[in-house]
C-alpha positions in Angstrom: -60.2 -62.8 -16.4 -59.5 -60.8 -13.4 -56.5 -58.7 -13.0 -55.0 -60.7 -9.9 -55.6 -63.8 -12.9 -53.8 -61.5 -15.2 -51.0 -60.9 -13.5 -49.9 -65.0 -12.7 -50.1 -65.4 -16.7 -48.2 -62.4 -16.9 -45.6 -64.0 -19.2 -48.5 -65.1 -22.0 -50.3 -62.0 -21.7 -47.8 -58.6 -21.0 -49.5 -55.2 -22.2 -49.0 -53.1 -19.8 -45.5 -51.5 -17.3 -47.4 -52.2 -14.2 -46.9 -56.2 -15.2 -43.3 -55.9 -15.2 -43.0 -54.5 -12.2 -45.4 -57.1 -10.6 -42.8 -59.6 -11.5 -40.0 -57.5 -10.1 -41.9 -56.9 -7.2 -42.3 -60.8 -6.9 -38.8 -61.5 -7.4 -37.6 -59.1 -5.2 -39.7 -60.5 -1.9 -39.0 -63.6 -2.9 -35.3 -63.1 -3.3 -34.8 -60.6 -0.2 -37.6 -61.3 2.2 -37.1 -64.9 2.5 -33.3 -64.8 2.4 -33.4 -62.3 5.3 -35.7 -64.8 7.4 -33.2 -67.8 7.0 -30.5 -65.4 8.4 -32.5 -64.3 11.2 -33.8 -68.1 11.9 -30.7 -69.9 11.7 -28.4 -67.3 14.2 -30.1 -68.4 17.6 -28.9 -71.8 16.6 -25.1 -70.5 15.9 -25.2 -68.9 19.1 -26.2 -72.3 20.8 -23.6 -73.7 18.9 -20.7 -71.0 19.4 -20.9 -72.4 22.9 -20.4 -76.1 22.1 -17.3 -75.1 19.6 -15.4 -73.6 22.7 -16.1 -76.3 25.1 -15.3 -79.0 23.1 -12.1 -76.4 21.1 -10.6 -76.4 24.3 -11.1 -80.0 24.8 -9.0 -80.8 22.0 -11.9 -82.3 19.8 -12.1 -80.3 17.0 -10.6 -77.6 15.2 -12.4 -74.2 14.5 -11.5 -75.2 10.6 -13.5 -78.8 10.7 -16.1 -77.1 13.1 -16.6 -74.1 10.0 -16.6 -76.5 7.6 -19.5 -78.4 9.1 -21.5 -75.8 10.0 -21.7 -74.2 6.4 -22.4 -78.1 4.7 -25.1 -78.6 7.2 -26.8 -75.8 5.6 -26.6 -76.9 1.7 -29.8 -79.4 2.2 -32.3 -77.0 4.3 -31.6 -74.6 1.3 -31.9 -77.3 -1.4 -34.9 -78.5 -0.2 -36.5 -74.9 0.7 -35.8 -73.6 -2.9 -37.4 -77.3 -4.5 -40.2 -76.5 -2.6 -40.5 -72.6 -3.7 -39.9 -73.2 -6.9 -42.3 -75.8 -7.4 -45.2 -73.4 -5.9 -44.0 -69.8 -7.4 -42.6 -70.4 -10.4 -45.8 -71.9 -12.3 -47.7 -69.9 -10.5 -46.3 -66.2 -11.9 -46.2 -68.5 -15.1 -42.8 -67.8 -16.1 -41.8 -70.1 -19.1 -41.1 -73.5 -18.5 -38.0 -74.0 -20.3 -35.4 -75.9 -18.7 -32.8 -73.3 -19.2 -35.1 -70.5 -17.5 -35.6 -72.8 -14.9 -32.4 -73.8 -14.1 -31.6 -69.8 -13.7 -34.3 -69.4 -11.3 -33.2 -72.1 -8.9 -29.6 -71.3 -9.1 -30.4 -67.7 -8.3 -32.3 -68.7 -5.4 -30.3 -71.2 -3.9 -27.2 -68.3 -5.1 -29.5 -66.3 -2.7 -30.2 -68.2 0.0 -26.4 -69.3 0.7 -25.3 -66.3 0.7 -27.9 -64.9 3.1 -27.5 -68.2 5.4 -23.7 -66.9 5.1 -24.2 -63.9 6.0 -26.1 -64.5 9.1 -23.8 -66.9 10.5 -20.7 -64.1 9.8 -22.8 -62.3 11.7 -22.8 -64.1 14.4 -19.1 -64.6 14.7 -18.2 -60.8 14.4 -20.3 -60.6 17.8 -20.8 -61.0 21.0 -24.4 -61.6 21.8 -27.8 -62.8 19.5 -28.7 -58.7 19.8 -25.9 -57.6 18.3 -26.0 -60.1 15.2 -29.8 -59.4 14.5 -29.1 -55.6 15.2 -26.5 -55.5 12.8 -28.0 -57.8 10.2 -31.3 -55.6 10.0 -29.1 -52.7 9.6 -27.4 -54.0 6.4 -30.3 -55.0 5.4 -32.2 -52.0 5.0 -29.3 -51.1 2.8 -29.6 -54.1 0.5 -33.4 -53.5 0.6 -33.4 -49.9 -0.6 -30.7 -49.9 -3.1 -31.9 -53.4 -4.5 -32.9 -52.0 -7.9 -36.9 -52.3 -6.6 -37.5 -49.0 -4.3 -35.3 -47.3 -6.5 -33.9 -48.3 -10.2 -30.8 -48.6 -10.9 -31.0 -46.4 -13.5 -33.0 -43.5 -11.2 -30.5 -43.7 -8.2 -28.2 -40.8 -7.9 -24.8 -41.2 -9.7 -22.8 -40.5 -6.3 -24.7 -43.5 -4.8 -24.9 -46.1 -7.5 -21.9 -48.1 -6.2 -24.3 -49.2 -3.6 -25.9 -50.9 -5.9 -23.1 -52.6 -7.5 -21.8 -53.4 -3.9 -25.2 -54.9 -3.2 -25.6 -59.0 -3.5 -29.4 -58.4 -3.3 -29.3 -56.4 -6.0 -27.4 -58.7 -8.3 -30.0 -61.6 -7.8 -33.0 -59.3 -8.5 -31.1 -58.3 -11.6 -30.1 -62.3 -12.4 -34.0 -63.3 -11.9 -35.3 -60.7 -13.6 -33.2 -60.2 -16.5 -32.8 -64.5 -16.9 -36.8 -64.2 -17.3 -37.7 -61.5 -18.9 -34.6 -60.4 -20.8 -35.1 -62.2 -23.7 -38.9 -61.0 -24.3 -39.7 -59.1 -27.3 -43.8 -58.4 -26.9 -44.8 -54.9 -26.7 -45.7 -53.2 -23.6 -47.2 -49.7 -22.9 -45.6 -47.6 -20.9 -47.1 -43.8 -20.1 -45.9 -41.2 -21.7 -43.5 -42.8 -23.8 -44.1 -44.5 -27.3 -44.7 -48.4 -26.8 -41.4 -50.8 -26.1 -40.4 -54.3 -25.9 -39.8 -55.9 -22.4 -36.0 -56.4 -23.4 -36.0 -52.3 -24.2 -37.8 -51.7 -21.1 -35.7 -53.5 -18.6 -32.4 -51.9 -20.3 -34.1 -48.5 -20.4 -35.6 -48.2 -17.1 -34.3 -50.9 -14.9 -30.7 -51.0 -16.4 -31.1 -54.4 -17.2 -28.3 -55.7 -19.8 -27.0 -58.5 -20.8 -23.5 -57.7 -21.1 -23.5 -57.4 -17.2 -25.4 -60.8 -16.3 -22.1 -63.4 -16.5 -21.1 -60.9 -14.0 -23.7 -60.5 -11.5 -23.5 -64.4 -11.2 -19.6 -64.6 -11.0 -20.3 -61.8 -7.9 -22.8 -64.3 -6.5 -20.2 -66.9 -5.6 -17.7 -64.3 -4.7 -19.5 -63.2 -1.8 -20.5 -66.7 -1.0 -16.6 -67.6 -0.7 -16.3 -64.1 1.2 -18.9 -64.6 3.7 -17.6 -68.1 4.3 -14.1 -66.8 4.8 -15.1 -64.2 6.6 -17.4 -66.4 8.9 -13.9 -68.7 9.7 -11.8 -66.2 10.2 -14.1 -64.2 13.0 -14.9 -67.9 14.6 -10.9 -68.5 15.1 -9.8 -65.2 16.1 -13.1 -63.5 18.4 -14.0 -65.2 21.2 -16.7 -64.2 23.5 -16.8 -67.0 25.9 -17.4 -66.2 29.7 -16.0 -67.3 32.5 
C-alpha cells in the first residue's frame, strides 16, 4: 500500500505521529480554508445588496431588522447543502469511522464552521464602507485565526502570554471539536520520536491539548459567536450607513 493509500485509512491503520497530524492538517484546511472562501464569496453580494436595503429603507419597505433576518436565513441552505456535499466526499475518504454519532459531530462542526464564517463576512461588510475594506480586514483577522488555530502552532507549544489567542479564536475551537470528536476516543498505539510509544487519546492531550473536559465548551463557544456575529452584523447594518449621494 502506498503511503498517500495509508494515510486515507489512517483511522484502521495509525502507527506513526506523522498520521495524526495528516488528519489535523486535513481538518484544519477543511475547517479554515473553505470557511474563509465563503466569507470572501458571499461579501461582493452584501455589498450589492447594502445598496438595495437603503433604497428600498428609505422607501418605507422594510425594516433593517426583517432585511437582517433574511439575509442570514438565506444563507442556512448554501451551507447545508455545501457541507452534504463535503462530507459525503471527505469523510470516507480520510476513513474516519462511520458511526452515526462521529458523523453527526463532523457535520455539525462544519456547518458550526461555515455559519460562523458566512457571519463573519457579512459583519464585515456592515462595519465598512467599501468591498476593500471588508476583504482587507477579513484577511487580517484571518491570519490570526490561521496561526493561532492550534495547527502552525499547538496549543500546548504557544507561549503562555499568547495563549488567550487561542481560546479567543473560533477557528481554533472547530479544529479542536473535529479533531478531538474523531480521534479522542482512540486507544491504538502510535510512535512518536523520542518519547516512549502513546495512545492517540494520550497524544492529542499531551501534545495538542486536546481534552475532553473542554469539548461541551468549545461547541457552546460555537454558537456564541454565531449569535455574536449575527448581532453584531444587525447592529452595524442599522446604525453605519455609507450610502452616497
Amino acid at each position: 500500500m502506498s503511503q498517500f493509500d495509508h494515510n486515507l485509512v489512517f483511522i484502521c491503520n495509525r502507527t506513526q505521529q506523522q498520521d495524526v497530524f495528516n488528519i489535523l492538517g486535513v481538518v484544519f484546511g477543511s475547517a479554515l480554508f473553505l470557511g474563509f472562501n465563503n466569507c470572501i464569496s458571499l461579501q461582493p453580494i452584501v455589498i450589492m445588496e447594502r445598496v438595495v436595503l437603503y433604497r428600498e429603507k428609505a422607501a418605507g419597505m422594510y425594516s433593517t431588522l426583517a432585511y437582517a433576518i433574511a439575509q442570514m436565513a438565506i444563507e442556512l441552505p448554501y451551507i447545508i447543502v455545501q457541507v452534504l456535499v463535503f462530507a459525503m466526499i471527505v469523510y470516507p475518504m480520510i476513513g474516519f469511522q462511520m458511526t452515526t454519532v462521529k458523523l453527526f459531530w463532523f457535520l455539525l462542526y462544519m456547518m458550526l464552521s461555515f455559519m460562523y464564517y458566512t457571519l463573519y463576512g457579512m459583519m464585515t461588510v456592515a462595519l465598512t464602507p467599501n468591498l476593500e475594506m471588508a476583504s482587507g480586514l477579513s484577511f487580517l483577522i484571518y491570519v490570526f485565526w490561521n496561526v493561532f488555530s492550534g495547527f502552525i502552532i499547538g496549543r500546548e507549544l504557544i507561549t503562555i502570554w499568547w495563549r488567550w489567542v487561542y481560546w479567543a479564536n473560533p477557528a481554533a475551537w472547530t479544529v479542536y471539536g473535529l479533531m478531538f470528536s474523531q480521534l479522542g476516543d482512540r486507544t491504538e498505539l502510535i510512535h512518536v520520536p523520542g518519547q516512549p510509544d502513546q495512545t492517540v487519546q494520550e497524544f492529542l492531550e499531551g501534545y495538542l491539548g486536546l481534552e475532553g473536559r473542554y469539548f461541551n465548551l468549545v461547541t457552546y463557544l460555537h454558537l456564541v459567536v454565531i449569535a455574536l456575529f449575527a448581532l453584531l452584523f444587525f447592529i452595524f447594518v442599522k446604525h453605519l450607513k455609507f450610502e452616497r449621494r
